[in-house]
N, C-alpha and C positions, 0 to 999 in steps of 0.2 A: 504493500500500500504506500503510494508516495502521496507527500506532504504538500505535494502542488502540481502544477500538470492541466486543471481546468481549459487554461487559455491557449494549450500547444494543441497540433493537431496529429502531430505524430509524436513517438517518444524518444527518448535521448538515445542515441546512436552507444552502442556497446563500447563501445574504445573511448568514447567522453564518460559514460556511466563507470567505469572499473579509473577512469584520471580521477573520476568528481568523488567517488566515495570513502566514504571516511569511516567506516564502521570496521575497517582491519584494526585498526588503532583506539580509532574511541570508543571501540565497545568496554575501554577499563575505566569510561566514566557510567558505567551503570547505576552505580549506588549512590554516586551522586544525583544522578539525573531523574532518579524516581524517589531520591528524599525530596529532590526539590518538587517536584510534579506532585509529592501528597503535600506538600505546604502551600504549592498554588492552588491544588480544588482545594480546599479549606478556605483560602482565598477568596477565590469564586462564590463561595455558600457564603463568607462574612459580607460582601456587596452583592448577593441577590442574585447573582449571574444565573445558579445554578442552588437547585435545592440544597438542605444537609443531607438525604437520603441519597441524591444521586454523586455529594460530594464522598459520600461513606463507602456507597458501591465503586468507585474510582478506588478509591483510596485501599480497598479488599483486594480489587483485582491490580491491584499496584503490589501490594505484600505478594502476590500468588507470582506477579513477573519474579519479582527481587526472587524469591525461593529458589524459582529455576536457574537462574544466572550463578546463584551461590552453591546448586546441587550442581554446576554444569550442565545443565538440561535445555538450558534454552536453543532453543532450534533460531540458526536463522535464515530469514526468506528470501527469496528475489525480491529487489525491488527496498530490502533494507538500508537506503544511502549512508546511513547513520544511526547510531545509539536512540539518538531522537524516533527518528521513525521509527526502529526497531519495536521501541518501547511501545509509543503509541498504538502498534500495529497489534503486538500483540495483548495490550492491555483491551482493545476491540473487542477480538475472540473472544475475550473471558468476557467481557461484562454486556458488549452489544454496542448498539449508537450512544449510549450515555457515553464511551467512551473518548469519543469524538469530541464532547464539550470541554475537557481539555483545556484546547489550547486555545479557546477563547483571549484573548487578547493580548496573546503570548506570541514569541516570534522564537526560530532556532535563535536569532542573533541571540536575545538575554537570556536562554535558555543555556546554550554551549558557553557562553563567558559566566552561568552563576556555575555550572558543574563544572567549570574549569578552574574557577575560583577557589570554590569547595574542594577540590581534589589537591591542586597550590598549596595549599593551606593544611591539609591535612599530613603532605610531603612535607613542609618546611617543619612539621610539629614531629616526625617520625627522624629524618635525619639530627634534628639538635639532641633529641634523644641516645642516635648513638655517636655524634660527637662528642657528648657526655662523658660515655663509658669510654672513650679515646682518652680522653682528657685524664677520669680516673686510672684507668693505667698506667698514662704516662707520669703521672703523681704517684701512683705507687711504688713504681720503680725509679723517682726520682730521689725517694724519702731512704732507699736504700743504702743511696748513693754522695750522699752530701759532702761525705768528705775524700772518697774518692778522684784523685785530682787526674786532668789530662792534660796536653796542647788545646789551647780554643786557636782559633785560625782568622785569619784575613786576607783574603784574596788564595785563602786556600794553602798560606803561607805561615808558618808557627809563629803566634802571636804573644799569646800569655797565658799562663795555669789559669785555668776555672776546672771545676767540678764536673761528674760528667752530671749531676744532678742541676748544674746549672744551663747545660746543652740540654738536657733532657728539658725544664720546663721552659724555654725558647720558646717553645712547640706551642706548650700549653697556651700560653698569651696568644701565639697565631689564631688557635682556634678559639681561644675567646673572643679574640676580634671578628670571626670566622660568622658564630655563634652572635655575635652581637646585629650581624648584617641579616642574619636571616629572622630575626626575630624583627627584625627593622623591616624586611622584606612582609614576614606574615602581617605584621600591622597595616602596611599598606595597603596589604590586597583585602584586608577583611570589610571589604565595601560592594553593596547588595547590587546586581543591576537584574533581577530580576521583576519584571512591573514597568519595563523599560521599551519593551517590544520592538519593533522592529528596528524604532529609531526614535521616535515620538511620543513614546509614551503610551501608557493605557487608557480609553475612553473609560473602561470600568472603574467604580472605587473599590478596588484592592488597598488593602491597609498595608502599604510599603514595607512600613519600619515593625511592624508585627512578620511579616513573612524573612526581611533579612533576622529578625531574633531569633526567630525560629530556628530558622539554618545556622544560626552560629554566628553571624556576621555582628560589623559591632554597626553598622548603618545600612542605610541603600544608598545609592549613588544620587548624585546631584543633579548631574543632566544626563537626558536620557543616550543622545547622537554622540556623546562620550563612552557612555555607560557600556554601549554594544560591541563597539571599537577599541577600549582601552584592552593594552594587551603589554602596561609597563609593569606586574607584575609580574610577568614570565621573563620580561628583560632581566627585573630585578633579583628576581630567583635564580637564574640564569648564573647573573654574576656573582652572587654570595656564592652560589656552587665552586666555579670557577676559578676564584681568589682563592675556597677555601681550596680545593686539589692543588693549584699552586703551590700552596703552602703544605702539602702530604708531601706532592713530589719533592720540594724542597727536604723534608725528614727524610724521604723515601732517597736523595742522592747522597746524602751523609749516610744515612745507613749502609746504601750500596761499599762507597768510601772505607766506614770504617770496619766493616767487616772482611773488605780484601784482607787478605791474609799479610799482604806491605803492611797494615796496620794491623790488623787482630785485634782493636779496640771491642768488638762486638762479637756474638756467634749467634747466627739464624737457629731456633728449635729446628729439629726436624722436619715436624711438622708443614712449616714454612718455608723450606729452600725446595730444591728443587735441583735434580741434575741430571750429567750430560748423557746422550746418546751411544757417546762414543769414546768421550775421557770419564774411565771410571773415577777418581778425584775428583771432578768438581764438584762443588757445594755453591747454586745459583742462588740468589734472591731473588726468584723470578716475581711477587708481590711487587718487591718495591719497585724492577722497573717495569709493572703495568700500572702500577701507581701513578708514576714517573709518562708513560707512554699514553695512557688513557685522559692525564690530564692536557695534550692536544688535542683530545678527539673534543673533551668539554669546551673548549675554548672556542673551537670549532660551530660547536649547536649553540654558542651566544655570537658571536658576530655572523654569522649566519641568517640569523633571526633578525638582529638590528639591520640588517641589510632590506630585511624585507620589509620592516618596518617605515624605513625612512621617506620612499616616497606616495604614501595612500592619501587618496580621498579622504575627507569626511567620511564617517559612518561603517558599516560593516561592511569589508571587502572578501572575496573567495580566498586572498591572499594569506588572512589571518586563521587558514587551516595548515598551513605550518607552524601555525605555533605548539601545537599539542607533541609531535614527534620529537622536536628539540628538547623540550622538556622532559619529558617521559622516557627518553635515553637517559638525557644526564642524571637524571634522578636513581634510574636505577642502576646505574651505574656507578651511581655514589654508595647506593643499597647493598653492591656488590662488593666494592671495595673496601668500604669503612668496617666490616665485620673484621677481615682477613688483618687489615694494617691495621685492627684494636687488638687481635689475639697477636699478632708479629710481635708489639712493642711489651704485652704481657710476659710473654715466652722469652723473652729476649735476652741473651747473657753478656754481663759486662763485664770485661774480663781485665780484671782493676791492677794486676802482675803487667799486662800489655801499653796500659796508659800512661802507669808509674816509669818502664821502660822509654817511652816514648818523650820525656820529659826532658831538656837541655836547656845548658844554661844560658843563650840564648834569648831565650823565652823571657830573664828577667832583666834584658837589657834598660828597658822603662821603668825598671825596680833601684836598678843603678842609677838611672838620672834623677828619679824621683829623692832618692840619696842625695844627693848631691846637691837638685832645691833645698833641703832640709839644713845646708850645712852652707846655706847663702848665694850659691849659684842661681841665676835665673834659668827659666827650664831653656830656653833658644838654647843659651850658652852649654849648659848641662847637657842638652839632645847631641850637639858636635863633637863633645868630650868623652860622651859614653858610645858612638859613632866611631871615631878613634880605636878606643880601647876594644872595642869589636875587630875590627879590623886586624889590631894587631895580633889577637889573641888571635884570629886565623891563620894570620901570617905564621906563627909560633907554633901553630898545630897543637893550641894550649884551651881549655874551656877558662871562660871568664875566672871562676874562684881560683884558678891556676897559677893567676899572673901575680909574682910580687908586686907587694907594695909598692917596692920601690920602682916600682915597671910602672904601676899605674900613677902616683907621686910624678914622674917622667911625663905623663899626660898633662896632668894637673894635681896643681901643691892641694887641695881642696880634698883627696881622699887621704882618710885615716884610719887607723885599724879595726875600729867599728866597722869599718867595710864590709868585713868576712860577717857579718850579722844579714847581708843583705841576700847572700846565695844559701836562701829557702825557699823551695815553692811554696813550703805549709806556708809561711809568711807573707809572701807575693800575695796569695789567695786571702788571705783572712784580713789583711789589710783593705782588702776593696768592698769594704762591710758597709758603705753606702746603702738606700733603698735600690734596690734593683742590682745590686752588687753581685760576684762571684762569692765571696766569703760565706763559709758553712753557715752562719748564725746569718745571714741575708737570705741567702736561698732557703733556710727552715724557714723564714719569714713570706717568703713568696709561697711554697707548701703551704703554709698557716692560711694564707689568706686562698689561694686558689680551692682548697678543701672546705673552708667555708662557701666560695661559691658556687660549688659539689653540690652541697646541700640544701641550699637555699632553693 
């Protein structure tokens, strides 16, 4: 049964009908699409449109669709372009012509943007869910590790001692930010446009802001030729996605990194590697890089989208049935990955003999200048003289604590035997006890507070 057709005199050519139909995909908005249809006949019956009785028998043979759809049962027919129709069609069968009154004043346009809304919405509340238990993982295993010190790195280059508890909750703040945008995202989209119709609105009085309560929404839309068309919450979802896999892939190349065996910072459980075909030895992290590889595919279904976006008409175009496929990959795609890269980081072993290893002195060159401020140097001056003494200690094939005094004295009269206090990493680290700091008692600080917003 199709939804329109009156005014044609033949019917849609087979190769336009299998381009134009959209019911391979959006049949996973079912559930949405007949909670909203039993809040619209109720609708219907509160302005008179339609009896309570004929609103009740709708709404009966609306539960008998949902059952089939949730048993697998639902058959579907020629002529199904869409979810919509589907429904409609076979809400008929079961009840007769009442079922027809319907879509009284309704159009697909607010009909596919509230159950696209409603499904948005219900994705962004299920993914923050398990960015959560990410988040707690990565706190758990951060708390293990507080005083375990590594290289932190810049430009990928040995930097300065931090913790690996303080690489580890990096992460955490990403996803809180992550987390911050998608809950920014659901705000946004919880805005009703159904009552909106095709473009102009309903002649009926449907009670708006009673049917978007119903469904969940915290309003209905303002204007209607907005209402049908807006499709910036799918931008917006889009991009919370997006930023946040960025920022997995980002874990997911450290990971890769410190797990090569050049570092042996890390070891994959079992569980989680994966190896070769043909070199009995390897041990892959094939997770992290489809982590890593899949966050192109995402990036991909948002500029993609904004492409299609940018140049529409006013009001509802055919255009805006690309939006549901881009969405509905990334999302489960996220669904896919976020379980694996929450159990990787649980499983994960930090192998605190390889870190400790990994540690040179080096690393406390800014430890040495900072010395040196301390003892009236300005730091410019201090950066050239600890510069120097880097240098020469290469030349020498000597590590920094190596050089005599009088070697570094030869630099600058400014060092003095307190020097040798300054080549400790434990010290380098627990020095930088600022907020947001590497220092054990900074990062149980960040712990502290990230595990409160665990809870909350």
């Amino acid at each position: 049964m199709s939804l329109w057709g009156g005014r044609f005199s033949e019917p849609s050519d087979e190769e336009l009908r299998q381009l134009n139909d959209s019911i391979p995909f959006d049949h996973i908005l079912y559930a949405e699409d007949i909670e909203g249809s039993m809040v619209y006949a109720r609708a219907l019956a509160g302005a008179g449109v339609i009896s309570a009785d004929e609103a009740e028998t709708i709404i009966q043979g609306l539960r008998q669709v949902t059952e089939e759809f949730d048993a697998d049962r639902f058959q579907l027919a020629e002529g199904d372009e869409d979810i919509h129709t589907a429904v409609e069609r076979r809400l008929t069968e079961i009840v007769g012509d009442v079922g027809g009154k319907l879509h009284t004043g309704r159009s697909r346009n607010d009909q596919v943007a509230t159950d696209f809304r409603l499904w948005a919405m219900r994705a962004a509340d299920g993914l923050a869910d398990e960015l959560r238990r990410l988040q707690a993982a990565i706190v758990t295993l951060a708390e293990q590790h507080t005083e375990t010190l590594m290289p932190g790195y810049t430009h990928l280059q040995p930097a300065q001692p931090i913790s690996a508890a303080h690489w580890l909750m990096s992460f955490f703040w990403m996803l809180e930010r992550d987390l911050d945008r998608l809950h920014s995202a659901r705000r946004r989209m919880a805005v009703c446009p159904l009552g909106s119709g095709a473009l102009a609105g309903s002649p009926f009085a449907v009670d708006r802001r009673r049917i978007a309560a119903e469904l969940g929404f915290d309003r209905p839309s303002a204007n209607s030729l907005d209402a049908v068309s807006d499709r910036d919450f799918v931008a917006d979802m889009l991009y919370a996605i997006c930023l946040c896999a960025a920022h997995l892939s980002r874990m997911a190349e450290d990971i890769l990194i410190y797990s090569n065996p050049a570092f042996g910072f890390i070891t994959l459980d079992d569980r989680y590697s994966t190896g070769s075909s043909l070199m009995p030895q390897k041990r892959n992290a094939d997770p992290m890089e489809l982590m890593r590889g899949k966050t192109g595919r995402l990036i991909g279904n948002l500029t993609g989208f904004l492409s299609t976006l940018k140049g529409l008409p006013s009001g509802y175009n055919k255009d805006l049935q690309e939006d549901k496929e881009a969405l509905f990959d990334a999302v489960e795609t996220m669904r896919r990955l976020l379980p694996v890269v929450g159990a990787t980081v649980r499983h994960l072993r930090i192998n605190e003999d390889a870190m400790e290893a990994a540690l040179t002195e080096d690393l406390l060159a800014t430890d040495l200048a900072d010395y040196l401020v301390g003892r009236g140097l300005p730091f410019r001056q201090a950066h050239h003289v600890v510069g120097s003494v880097v240098r020469l200690a290469a030349d020498r094939g000597e590590s920094l604590s190596q050089l005599p005094l009088s070697v570094l004295k030869g630099v600058s009269t400014v060092f003095a035997e307190d020097v040798a206090a300054v080549f400790s990493f434990e010290r380098s680290a627990r020095q930088r006890n600022s907020i947001g700091g590497a220092a054990p008692d900074a990062v149980r600080g960040q712990i502290a507070e990230a595990k409160a917003r665990l809870s909350s």
